[in-house]
N, C-alpha and C positions, 0 to 999 in steps of 0.2 A: 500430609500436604507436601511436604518437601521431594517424597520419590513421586509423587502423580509430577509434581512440578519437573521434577526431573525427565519425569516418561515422558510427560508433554512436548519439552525440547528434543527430548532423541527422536522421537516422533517426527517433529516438526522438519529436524536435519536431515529426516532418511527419507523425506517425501509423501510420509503417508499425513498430508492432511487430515482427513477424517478420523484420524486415532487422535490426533492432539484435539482437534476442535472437542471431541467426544470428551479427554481428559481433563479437558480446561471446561465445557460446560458440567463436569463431575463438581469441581473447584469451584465454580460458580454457583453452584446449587450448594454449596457447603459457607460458600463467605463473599456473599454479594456486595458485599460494600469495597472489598480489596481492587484499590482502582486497578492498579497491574493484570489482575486474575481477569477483569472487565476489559482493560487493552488488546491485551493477549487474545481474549477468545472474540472480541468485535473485529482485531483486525485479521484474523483467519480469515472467521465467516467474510467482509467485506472483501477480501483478496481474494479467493479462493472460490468463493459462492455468485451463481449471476442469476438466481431467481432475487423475484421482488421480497418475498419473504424470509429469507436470509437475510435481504440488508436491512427489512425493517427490522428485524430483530438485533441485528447490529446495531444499529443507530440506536434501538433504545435499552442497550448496553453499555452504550458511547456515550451519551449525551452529558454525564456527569464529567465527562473530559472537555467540554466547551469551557475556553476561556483558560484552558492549562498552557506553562509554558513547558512544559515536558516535551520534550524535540519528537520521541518514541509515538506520548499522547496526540501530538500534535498530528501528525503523519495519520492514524486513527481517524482521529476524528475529521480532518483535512477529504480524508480519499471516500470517507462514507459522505459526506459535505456533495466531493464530487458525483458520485455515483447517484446520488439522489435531485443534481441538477444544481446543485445552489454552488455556481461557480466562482463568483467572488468570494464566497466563504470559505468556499475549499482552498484558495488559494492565500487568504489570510493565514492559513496555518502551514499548509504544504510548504509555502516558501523560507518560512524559517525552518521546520524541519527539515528540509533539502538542506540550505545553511549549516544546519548543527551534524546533520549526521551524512556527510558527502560522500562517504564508504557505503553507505546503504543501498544497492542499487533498487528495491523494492519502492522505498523513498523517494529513487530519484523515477521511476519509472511514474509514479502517483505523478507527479509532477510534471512531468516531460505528457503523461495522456491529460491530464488537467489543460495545459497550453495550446495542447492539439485541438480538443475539444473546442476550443474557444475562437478557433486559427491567430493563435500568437504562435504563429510556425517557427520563426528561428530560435528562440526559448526554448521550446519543443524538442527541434535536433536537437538544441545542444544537450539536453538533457537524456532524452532517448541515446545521445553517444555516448551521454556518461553510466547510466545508467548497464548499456552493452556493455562496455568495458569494465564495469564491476563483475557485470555476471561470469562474463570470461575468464579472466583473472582469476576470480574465485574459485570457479569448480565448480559450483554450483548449478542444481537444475532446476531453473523455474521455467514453470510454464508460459508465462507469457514473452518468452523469450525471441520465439519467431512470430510475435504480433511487435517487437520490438524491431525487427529486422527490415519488415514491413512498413512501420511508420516512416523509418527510417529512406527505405530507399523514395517512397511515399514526398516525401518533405523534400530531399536533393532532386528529384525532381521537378517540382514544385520550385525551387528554390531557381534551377538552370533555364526554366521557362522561361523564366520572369526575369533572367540576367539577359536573355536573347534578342 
């Protein structure tokens, strides 16, 4: 359990999605109750995945995370909340996860598209900015990095219209 655990993150770090999601549904089919092991593999698939059948299957990975305060669980079940439409809900958890974990730009990204979605736009920037500047910083490559660039310039315009 510990080296799958382990592959799953060097996986996860090096970009190959589908090696981790693959190691973590190994771990899940070994110890389904392990909420972590259930975190881990619902928030791949719900990040990573944009068929409807990945996120049901997410969500009913996830579900046993409703009502956690775990900032990690939170963000989980928050973004699959969103993904699924149920935007107040999403945002009952998103926001203290954003809160707890401000280094996270994944977290703040869930968040900042959560606000969009809704057009609570300046919430939105500001997150979408924090969010970029995590990723930046970081080094890191995510993919949704230029749909982030996009909101972004999206909303500052949106924002200079409406100051005109």
């Amino acid at each position: 359990v510990t080296l799958n655990w382990a592959m799953a993150g060097n996986l996860e770090q090096q970009g190959d999605i589908e090696g981790a999601i693959a190691v973590y549904e190994r771990l899940y089919a070994q110890d389904s109750n392990s909420a972590v092991i259930a975190n881990n593999l619902a928030s791949l698939i719900s990040s990573f995945k944009e068929d409807d059948e990945s996120l049901q299957r997410a969500y009913a990975i996830a579900r046993r995370l409703r009502g956690t305060e775990v900032p990690q669980f939170q963000d989980t079940y928050g973004w699959i909340a969103a993904r699924l439409g149920n935007y107040q809900e999403a945002l009952e958890y998103l926001e203290p996860a954003a809160a707890a974990l401000p280094q996270d730009p994944i977290v703040q990204y869930h968040l900042a598209w959560t606000y969009a979605i809704i057009g609570r736009e300046e919430p939105a920037l500001d997150a979408y900015l924090a969010a970029l500047e995590l990723i930046d910083t970081s080094g890191r490559s995510l993919p949704f990095r230029d749909e982030i660039v996009s909101e972004i310039a999206r909303l500052e315009a949106a924002q200079s219209a409406t100051s005109d």
